[in-house]
N, CA, C, O and CB atoms as a CASP TS submission, in Angstrom:
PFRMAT TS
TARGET T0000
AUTHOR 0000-0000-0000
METHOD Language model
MODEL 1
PARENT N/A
ATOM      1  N   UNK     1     108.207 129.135  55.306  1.00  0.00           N
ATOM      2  CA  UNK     1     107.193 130.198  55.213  1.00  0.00           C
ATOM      3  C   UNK     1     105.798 129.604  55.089  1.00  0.00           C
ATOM      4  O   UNK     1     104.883 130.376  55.376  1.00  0.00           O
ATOM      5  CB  UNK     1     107.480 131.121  54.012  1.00  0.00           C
ATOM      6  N   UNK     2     105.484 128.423  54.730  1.00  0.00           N
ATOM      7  CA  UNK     2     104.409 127.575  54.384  1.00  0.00           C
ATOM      8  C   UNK     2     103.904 127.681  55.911  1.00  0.00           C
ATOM      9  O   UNK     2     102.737 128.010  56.121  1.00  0.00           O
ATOM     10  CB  UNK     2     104.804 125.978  53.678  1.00  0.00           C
ATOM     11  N   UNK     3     104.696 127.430  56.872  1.00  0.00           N
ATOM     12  CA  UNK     3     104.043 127.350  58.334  1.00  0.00           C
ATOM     13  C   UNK     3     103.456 128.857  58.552  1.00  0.00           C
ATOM     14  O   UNK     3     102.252 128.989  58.772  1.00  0.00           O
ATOM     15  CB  UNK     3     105.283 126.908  59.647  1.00  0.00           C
ATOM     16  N   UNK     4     103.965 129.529  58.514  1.00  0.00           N
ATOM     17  CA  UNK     4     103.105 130.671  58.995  1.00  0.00           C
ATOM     18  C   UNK     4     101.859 130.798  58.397  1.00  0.00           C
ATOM     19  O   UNK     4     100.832 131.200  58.943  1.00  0.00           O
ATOM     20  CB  UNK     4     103.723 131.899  58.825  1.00  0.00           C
ATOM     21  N   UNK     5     102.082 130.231  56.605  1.00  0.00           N
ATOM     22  CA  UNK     5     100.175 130.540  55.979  1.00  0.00           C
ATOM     23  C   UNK     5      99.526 129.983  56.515  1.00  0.00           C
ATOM     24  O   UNK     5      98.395 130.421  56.729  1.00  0.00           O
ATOM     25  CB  UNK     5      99.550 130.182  54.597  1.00  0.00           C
ATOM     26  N   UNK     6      99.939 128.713  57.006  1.00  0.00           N
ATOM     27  CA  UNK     6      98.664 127.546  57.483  1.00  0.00           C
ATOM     28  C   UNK     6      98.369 128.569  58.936  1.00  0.00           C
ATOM     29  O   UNK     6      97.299 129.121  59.196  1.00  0.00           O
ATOM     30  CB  UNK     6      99.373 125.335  57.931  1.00  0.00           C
ATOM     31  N   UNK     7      99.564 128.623  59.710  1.00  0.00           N
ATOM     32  CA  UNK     7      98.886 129.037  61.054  1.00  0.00           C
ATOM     33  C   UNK     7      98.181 130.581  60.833  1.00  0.00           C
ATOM     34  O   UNK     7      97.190 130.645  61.561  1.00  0.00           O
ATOM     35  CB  UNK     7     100.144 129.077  62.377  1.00  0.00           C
ATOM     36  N   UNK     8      98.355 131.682  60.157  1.00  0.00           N
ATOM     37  CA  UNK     8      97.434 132.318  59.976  1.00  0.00           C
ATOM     38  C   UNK     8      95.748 131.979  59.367  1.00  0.00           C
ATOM     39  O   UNK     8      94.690 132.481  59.747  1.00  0.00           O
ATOM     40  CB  UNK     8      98.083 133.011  59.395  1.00  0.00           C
ATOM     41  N   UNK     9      95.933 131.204  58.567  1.00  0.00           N
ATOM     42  CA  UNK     9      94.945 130.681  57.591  1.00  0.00           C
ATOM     43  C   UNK     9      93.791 129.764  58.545  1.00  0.00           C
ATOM     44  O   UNK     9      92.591 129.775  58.272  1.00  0.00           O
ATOM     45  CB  UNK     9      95.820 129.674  56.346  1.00  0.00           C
ATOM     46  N   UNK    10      94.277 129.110  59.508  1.00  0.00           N
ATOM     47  CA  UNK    10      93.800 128.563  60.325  1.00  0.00           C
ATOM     48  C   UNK    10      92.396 129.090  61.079  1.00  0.00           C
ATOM     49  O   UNK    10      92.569 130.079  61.791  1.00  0.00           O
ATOM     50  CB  UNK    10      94.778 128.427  60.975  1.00  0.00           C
ATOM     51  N   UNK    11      90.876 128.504  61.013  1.00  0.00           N
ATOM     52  CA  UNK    11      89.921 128.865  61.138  1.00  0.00           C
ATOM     53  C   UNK    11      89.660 129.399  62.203  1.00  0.00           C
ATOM     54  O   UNK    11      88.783 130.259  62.284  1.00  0.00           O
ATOM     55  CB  UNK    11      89.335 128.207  60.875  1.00  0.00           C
ATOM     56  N   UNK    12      90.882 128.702  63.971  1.00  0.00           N
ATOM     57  CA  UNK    12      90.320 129.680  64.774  1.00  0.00           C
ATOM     58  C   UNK    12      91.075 130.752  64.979  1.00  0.00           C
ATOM     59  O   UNK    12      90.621 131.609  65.736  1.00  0.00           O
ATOM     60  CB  UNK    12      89.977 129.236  65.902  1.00  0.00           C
ATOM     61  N   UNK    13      92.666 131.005  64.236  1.00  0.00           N
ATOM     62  CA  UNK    13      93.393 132.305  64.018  1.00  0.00           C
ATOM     63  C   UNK    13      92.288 133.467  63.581  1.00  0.00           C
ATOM     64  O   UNK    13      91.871 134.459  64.179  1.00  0.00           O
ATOM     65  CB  UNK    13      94.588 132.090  62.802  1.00  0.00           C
ATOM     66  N   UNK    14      91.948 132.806  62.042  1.00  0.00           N
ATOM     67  CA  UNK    14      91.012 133.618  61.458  1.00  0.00           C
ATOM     68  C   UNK    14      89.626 134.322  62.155  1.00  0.00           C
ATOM     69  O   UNK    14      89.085 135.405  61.930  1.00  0.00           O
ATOM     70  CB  UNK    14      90.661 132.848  60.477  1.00  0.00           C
ATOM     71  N   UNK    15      89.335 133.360  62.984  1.00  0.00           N
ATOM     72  CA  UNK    15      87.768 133.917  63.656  1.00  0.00           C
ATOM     73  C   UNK    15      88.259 134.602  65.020  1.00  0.00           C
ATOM     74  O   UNK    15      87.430 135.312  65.590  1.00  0.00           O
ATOM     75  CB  UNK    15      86.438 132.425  64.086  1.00  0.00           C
ATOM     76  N   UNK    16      89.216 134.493  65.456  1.00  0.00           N
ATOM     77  CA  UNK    16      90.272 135.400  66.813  1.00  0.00           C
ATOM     78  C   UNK    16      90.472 136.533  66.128  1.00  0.00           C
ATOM     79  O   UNK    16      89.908 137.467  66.696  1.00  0.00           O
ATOM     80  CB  UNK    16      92.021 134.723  67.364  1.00  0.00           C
ATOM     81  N   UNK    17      91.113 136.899  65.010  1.00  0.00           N
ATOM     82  CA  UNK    17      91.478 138.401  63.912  1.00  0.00           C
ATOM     83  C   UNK    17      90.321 138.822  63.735  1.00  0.00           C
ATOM     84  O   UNK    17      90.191 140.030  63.930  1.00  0.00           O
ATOM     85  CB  UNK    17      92.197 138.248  62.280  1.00  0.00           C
ATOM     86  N   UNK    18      89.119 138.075  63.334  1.00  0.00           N
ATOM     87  CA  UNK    18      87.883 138.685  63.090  1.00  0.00           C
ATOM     88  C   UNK    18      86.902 139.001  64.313  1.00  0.00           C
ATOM     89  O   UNK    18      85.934 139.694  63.999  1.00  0.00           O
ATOM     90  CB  UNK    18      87.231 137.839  62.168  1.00  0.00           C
ATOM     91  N   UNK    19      86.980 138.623  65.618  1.00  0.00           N
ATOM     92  CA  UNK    19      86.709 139.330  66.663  1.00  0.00           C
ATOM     93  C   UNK    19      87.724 140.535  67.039  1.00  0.00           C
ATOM     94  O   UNK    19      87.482 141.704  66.740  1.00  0.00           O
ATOM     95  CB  UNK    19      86.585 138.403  67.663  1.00  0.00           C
ATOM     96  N   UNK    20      88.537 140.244  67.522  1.00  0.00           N
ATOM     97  CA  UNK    20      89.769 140.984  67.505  1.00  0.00           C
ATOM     98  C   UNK    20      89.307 142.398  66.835  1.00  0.00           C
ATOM     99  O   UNK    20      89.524 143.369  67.559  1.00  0.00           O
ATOM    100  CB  UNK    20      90.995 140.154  66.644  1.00  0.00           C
ATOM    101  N   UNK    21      88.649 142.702  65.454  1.00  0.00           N
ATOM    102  CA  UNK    21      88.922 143.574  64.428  1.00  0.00           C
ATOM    103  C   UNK    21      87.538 144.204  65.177  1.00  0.00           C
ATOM    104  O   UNK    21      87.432 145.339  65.642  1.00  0.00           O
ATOM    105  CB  UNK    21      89.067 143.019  62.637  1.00  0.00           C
ATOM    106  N   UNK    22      86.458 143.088  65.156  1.00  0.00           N
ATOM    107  CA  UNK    22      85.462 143.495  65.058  1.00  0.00           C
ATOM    108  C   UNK    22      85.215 144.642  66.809  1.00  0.00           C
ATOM    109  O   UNK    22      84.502 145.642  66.891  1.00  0.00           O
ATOM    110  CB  UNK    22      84.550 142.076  64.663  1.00  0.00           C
ATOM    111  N   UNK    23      86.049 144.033  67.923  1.00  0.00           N
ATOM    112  CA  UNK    23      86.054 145.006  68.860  1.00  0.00           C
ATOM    113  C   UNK    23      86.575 146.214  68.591  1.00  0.00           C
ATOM    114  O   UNK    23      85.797 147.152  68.759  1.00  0.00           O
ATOM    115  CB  UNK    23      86.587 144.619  69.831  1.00  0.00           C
ATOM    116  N   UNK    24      87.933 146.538  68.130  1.00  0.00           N
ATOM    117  CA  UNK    24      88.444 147.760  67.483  1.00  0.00           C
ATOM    118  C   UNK    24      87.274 148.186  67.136  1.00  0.00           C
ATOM    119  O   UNK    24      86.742 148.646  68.146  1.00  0.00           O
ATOM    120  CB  UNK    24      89.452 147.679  66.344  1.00  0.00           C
ATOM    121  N   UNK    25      86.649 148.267  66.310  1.00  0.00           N
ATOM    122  CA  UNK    25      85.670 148.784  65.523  1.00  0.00           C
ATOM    123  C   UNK    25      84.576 149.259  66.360  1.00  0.00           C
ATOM    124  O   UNK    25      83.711 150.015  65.918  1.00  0.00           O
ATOM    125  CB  UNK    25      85.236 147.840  64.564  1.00  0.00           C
ATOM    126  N   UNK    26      84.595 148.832  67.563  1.00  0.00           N
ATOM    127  CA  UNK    26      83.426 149.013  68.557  1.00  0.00           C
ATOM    128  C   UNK    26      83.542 150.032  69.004  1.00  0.00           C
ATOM    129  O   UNK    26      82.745 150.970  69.024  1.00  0.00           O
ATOM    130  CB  UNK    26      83.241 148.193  69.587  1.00  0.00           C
ATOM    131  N   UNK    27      84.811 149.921  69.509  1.00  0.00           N
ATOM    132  CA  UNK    27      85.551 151.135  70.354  1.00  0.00           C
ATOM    133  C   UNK    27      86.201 152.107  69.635  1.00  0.00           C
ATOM    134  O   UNK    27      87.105 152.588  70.319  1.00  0.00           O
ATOM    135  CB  UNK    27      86.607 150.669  71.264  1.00  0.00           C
ATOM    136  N   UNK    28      86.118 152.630  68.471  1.00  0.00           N
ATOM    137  CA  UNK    28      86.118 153.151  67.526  1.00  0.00           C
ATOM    138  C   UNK    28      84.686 154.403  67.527  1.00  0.00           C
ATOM    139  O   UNK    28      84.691 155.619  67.721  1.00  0.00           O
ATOM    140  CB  UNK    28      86.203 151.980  66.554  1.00  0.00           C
ATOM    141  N   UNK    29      83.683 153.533  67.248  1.00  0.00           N
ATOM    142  CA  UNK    29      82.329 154.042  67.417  1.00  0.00           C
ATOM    143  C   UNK    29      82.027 154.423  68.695  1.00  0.00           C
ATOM    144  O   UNK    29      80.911 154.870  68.959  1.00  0.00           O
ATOM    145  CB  UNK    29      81.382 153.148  67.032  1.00  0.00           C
TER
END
């Protein structure tokens, strides 16, 4: 289970989820 935290946790997972979110949100508005 340790592998999945790192690969979520991972800076360009993290900044891919945080675009990712941030389009939803576009298209939302």
């Amino acid at each position: 289970s340790d592998f999945y935290v790192q690969e979520y946790t991972r800076p360009e997972i993290v900044a891919a989820k945080q675009k990712l979110a941030e389009s939803l949100r576009r298209t939302k508005n």
